[in-house]
Structure formats: C-alpha cells, structure tokens
N, CA, C and O of each residue as an XYZ file, in Angstrom:
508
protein
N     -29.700    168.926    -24.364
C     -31.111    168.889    -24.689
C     -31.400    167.787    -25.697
O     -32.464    167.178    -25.585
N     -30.477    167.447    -26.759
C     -30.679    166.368    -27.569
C     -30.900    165.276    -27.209
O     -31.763    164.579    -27.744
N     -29.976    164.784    -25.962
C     -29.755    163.233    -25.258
C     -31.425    163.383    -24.331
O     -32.183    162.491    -23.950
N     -31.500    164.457    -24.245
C     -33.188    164.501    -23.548
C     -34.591    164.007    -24.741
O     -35.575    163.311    -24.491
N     -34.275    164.541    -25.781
C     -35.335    164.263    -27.068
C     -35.265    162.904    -27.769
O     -36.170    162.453    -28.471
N     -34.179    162.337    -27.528
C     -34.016    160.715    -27.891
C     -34.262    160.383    -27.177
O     -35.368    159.967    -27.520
N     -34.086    159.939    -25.444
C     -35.007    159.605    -24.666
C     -36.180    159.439    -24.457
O     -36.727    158.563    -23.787
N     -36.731    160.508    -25.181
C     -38.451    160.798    -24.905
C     -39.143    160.143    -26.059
O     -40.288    159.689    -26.050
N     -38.270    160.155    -27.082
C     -38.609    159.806    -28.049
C     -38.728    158.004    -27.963
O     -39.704    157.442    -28.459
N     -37.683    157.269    -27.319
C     -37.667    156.112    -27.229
C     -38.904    155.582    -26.372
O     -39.350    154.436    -26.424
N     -39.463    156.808    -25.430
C     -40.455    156.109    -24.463
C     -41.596    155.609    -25.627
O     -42.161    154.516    -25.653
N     -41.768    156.780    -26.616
C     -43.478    156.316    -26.776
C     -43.143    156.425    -28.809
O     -43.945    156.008    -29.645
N     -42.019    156.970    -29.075
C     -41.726    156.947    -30.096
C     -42.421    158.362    -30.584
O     -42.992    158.303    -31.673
N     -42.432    159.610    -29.900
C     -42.771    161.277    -30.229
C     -41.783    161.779    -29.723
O     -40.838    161.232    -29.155
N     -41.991    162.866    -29.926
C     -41.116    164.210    -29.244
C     -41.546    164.646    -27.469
O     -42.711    164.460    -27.119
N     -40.838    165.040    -26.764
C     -40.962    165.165    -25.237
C     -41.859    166.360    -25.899
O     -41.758    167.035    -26.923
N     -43.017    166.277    -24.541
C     -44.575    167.502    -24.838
C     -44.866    167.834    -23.564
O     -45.728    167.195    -22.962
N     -44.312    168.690    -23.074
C     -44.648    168.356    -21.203
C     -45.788    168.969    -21.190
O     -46.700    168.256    -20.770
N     -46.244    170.581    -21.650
C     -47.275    171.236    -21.400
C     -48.435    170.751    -22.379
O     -49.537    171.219    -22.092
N     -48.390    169.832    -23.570
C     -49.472    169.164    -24.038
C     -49.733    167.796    -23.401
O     -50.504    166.937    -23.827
N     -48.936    167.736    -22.271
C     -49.203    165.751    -21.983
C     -49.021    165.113    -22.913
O     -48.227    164.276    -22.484
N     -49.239    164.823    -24.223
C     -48.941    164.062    -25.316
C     -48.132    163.101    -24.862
O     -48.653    162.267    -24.120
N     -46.744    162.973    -25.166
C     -46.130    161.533    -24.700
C     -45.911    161.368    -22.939
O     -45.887    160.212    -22.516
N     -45.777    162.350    -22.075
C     -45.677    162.299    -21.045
C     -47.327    161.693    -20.426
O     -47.759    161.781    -19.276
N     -47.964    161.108    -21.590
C     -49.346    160.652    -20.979
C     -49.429    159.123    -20.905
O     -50.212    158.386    -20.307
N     -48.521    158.909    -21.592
C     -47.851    157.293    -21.643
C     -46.742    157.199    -20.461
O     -45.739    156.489    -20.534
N     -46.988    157.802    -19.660
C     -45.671    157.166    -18.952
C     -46.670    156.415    -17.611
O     -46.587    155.279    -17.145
N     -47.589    157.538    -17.250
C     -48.513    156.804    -16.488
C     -49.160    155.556    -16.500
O     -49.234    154.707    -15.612
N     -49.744    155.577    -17.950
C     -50.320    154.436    -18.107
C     -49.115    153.318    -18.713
O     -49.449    152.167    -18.431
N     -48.356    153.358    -19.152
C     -47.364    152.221    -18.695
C     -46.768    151.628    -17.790
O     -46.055    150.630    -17.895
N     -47.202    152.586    -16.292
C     -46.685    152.059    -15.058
C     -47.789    151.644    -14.711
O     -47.519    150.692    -13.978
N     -49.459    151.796    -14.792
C     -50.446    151.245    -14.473
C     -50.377    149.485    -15.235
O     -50.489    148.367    -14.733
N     -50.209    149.831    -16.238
C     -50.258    148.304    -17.050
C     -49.106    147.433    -16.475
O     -48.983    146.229    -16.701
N     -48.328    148.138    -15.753
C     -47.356    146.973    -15.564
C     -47.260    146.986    -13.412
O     -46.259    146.752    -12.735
N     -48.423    147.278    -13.002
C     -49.141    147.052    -11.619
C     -49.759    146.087    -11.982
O     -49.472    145.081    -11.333
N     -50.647    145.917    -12.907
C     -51.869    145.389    -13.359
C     -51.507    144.020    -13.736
O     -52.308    143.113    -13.509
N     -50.357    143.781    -14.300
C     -49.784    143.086    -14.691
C     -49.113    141.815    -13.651
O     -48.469    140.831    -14.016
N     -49.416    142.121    -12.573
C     -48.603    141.104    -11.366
C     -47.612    141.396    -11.551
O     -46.969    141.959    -12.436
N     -47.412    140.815    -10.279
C     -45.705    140.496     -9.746
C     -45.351    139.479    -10.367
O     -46.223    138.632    -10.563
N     -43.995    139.230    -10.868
C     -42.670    138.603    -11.796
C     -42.638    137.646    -10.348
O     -42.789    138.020     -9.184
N     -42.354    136.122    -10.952
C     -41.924    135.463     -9.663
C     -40.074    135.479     -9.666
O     -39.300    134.898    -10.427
N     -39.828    136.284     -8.628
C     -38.780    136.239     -8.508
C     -37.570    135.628     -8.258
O     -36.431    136.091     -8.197
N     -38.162    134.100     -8.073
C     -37.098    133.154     -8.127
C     -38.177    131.697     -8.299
O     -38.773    130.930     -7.543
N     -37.962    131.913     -9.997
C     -39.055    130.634    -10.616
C     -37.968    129.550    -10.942
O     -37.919    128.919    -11.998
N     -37.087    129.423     -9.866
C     -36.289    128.315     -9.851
C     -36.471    127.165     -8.986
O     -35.811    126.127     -8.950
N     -37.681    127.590     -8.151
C     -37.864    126.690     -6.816
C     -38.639    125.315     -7.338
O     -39.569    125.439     -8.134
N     -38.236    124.008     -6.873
C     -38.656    123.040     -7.085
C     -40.020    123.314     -6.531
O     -40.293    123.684     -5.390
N     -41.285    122.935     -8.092
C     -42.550    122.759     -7.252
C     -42.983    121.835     -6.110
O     -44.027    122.083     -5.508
N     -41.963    120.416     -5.676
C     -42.288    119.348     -4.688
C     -41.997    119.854     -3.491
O     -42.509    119.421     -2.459
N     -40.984    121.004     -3.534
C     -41.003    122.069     -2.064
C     -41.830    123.529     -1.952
O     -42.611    123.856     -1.058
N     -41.488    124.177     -2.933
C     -42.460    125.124     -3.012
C     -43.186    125.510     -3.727
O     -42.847    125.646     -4.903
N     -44.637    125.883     -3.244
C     -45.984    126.141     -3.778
C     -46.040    127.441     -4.421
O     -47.162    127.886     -4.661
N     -44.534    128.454     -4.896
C     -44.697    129.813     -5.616
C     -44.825    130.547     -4.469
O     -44.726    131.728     -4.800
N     -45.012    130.441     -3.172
C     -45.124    131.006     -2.358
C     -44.440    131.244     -0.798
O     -44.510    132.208     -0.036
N     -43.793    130.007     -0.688
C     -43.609    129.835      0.902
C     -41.720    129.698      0.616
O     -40.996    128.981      1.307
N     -41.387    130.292     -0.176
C     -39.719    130.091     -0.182
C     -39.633    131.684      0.005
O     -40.505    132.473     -0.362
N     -38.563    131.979      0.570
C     -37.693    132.839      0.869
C     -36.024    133.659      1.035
O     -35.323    132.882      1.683
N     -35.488    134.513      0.785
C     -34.368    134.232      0.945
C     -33.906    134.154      2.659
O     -34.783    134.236      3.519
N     -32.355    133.980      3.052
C     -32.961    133.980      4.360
C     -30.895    134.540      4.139
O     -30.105    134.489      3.196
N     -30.809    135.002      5.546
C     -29.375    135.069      6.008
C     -28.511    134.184      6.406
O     -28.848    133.322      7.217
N     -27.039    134.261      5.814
C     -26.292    133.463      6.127
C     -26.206    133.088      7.502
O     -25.920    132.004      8.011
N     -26.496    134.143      7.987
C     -26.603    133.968      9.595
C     -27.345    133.248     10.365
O     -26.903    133.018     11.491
N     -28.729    132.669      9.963
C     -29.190    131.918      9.970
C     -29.410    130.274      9.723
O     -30.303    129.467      9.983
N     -28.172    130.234      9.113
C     -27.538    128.739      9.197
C     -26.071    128.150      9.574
O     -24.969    128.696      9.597
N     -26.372    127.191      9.782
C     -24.660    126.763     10.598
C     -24.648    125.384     10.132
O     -25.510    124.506     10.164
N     -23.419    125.417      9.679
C     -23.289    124.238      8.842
C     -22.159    123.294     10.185
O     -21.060    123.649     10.612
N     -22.903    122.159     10.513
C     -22.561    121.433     11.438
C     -21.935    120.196     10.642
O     -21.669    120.104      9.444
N     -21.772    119.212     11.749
C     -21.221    117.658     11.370
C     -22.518    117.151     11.049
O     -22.382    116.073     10.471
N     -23.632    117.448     11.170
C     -24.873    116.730     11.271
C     -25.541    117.211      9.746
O     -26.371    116.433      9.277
N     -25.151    118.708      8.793
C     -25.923    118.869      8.147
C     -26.099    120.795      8.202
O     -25.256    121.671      8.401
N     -27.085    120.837      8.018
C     -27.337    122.698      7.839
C     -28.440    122.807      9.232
O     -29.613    122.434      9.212
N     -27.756    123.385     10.352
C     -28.856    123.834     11.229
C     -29.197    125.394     11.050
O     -28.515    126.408     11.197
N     -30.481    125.178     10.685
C     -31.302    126.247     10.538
C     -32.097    126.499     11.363
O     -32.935    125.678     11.736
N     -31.967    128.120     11.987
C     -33.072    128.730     13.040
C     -33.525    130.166     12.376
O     -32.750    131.079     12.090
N     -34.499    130.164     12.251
C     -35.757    130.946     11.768
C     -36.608    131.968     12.714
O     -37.797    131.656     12.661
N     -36.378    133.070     13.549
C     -37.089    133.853     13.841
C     -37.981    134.395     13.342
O     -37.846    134.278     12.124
N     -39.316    135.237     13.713
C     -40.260    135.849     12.903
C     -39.085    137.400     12.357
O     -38.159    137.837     13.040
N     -39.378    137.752     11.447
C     -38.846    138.855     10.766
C     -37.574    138.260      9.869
O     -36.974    139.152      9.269
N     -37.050    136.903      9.667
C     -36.275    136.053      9.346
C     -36.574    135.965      7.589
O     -35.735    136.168      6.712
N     -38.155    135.569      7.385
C     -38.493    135.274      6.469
C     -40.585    135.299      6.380
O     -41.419    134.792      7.130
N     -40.703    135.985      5.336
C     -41.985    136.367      5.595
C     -43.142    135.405      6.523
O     -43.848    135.809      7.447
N     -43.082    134.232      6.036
C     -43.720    133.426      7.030
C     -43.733    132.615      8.007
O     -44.335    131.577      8.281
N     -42.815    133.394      8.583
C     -42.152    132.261     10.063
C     -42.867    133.633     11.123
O     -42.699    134.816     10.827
N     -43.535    133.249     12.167
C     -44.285    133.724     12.806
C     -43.751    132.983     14.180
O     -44.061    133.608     15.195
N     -43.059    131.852     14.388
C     -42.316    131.858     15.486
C     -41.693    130.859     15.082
O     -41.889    130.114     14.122
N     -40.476    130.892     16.328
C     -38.987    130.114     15.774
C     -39.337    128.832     15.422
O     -40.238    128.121     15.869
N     -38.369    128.581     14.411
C     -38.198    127.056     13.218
C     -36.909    126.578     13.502
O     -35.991    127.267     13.057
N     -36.565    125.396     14.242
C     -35.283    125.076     14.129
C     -35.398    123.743     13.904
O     -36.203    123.020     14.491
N     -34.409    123.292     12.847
C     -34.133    122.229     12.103
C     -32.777    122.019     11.928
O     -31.905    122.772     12.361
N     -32.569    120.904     11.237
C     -31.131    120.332     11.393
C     -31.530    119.623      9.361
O     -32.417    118.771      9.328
N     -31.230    119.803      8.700
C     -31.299    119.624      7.216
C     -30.169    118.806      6.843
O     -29.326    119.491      6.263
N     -29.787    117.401      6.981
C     -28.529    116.712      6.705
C     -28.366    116.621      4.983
O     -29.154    116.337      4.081
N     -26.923    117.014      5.029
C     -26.016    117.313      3.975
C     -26.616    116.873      2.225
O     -26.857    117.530      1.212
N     -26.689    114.922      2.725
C     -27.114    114.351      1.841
C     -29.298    114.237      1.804
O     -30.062    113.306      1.554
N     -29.431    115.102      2.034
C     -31.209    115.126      2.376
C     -31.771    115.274      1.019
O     -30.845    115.435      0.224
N     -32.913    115.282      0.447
C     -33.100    115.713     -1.173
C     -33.835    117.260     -0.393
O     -34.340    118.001     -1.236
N     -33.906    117.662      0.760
C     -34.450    118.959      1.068
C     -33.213    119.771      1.366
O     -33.446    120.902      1.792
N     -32.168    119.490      1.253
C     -30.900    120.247      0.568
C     -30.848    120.607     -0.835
O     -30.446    119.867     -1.733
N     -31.291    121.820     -0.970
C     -31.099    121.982     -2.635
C     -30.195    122.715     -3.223
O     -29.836    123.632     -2.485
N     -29.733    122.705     -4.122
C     -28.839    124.022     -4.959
C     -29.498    124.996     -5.219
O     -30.344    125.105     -6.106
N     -28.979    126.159     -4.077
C     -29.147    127.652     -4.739
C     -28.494    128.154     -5.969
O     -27.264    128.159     -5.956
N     -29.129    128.598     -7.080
C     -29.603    129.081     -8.159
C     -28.628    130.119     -8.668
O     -28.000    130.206     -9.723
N     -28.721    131.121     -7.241
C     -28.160    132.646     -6.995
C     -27.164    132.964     -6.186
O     -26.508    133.998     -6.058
N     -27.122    131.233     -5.293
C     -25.705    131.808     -4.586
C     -26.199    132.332     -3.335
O     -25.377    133.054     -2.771
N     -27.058    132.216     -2.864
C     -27.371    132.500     -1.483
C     -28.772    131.565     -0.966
O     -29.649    130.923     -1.544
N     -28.423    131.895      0.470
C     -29.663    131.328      1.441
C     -30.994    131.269      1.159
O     -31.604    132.305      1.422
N     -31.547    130.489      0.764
C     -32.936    130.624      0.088
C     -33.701    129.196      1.708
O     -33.108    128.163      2.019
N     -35.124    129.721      2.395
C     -35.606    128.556      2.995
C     -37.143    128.599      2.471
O     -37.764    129.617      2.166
N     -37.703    127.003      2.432
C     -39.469    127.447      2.267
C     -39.738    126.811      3.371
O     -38.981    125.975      3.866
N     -40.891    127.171      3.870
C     -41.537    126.559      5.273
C     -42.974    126.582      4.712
O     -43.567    126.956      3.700
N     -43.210    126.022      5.827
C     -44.931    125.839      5.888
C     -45.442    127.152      6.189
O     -44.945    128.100      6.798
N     -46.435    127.003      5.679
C     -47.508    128.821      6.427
C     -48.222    128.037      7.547
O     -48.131    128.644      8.614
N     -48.630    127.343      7.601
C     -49.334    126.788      8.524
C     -48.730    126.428     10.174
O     -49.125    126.598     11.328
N     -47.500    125.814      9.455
C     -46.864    125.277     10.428
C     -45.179    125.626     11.060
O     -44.411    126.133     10.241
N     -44.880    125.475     11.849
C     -44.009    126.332     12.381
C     -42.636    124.768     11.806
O     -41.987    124.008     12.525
N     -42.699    124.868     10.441
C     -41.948    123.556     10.250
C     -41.060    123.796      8.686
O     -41.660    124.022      7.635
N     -39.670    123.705      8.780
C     -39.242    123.905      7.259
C     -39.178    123.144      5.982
O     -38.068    122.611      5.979
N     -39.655    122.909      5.175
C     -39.956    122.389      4.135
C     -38.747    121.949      3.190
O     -38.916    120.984      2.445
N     -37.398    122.706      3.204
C     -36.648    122.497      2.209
C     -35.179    123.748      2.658
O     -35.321    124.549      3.582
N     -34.149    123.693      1.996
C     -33.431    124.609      2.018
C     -32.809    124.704      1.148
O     -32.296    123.618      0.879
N     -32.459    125.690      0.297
C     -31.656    126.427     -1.027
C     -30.140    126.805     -0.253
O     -29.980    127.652      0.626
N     -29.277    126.067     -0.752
C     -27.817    125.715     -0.262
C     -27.138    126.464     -1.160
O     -27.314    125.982     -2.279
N     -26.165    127.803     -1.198
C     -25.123    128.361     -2.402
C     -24.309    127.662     -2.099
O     -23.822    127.477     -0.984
N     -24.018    127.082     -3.313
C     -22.550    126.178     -3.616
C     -22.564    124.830     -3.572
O     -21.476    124.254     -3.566
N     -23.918    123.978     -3.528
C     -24.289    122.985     -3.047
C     -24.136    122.133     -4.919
O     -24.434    120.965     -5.173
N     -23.696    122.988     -5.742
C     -23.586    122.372     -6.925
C     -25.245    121.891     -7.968
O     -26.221    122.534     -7.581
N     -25.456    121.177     -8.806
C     -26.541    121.066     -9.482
C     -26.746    119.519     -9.188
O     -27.717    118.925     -9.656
C-alpha cells in the first residue's frame, strides 16, 4: 500500500483520494493537456530539402533491394501512409536522396501528390 501512496503522490504531489476525486482529478486533465498539445514529431531528423514534416515514413526492409545499380525501392499502398499506388524507383548508392538513417532502419518520403519518391533513409549508410 505504501509503493501505491508515493506513486499518487508523485502524480500531483497529494495523497491517492479515489472517493473525493481530489488527485485522481488530475489525471484526466493531464491526459487532455497533453491531446491538446499535438503530436511530438517523431522523427525530427528528416532533412527539410526532402521532407515537408510530413511525407516521410518508415517503410520495411522488405521493401528494398539493394542492387548493383543502388536501392530499388517498391512501395505498395498500405507500405507507407501515402503511397496510394505502386512507387518503384531505383535510388543510386552515391545519390544525395540516399540518406543516413538516424534509427537504423528503412525510413522513405514521397510525394502526396504524386505517385513518385522523394528521398530514402538508408540504416548504416553512415553520417
């Protein structure tokens, strides 16, 4: 019961009050303020000259094949939020739209508009 009263205590800095609401009235409105608050960009690593905060994605390894030519990338709809029909590209090695992934995985941005890829986030591609 103790490890329960330091807990409660850390939320709002009182004692746990379930049948007065008292601190259990802060829990709500701290999850409202932090709706309210936007979405965290979740990978504010993306070069702004490829992506607009919006049109990058992560994507599956499976989705690329690293050829003699470069990174061929094919893009189905359900692939990445805004590919609405297939994207296939060929992204050579030395391209500046080869970039270093950040996180270590498949990251692509495309166009919303256009059924065309903009850039690709390479794990292991170095800095």
């Amino acid at each position: 019961m103790a490890d329960r009263d330091v807990a409660a205590r850390a939320v709002s800095g009182c004692r746990y009050r379930a049948r007065a609401g008292g601190c259990l009235a802060v829990i709500p409105a701290l999850f409202l303020a932090a709706l309210l608050a936007g979405p965290v960009a979740a990978h504010d690593w993306y070069d702004g000259d490829c992506c607009s905060g919006h049109d990058c994605a992560p994507v599956s390894p499976s989705a690329v094949v690293v050829t003699r030519d470069g990174y061929a990338v094919t893009l189905n709809p359900g692939d990445h939020p805004l590919v609405t029909r297939t994207i296939r590209a060929t992204v050579p090695f030395a391209s500046p739209d080869a970039r270093p992934s950040q996180d270590g995985n498949w990251h692509a941005c495309v166009h919303p508009g256009r059924a065309a890829l903009l850039c690709l986030y390479v794990p292991g591609a170095g800095a």
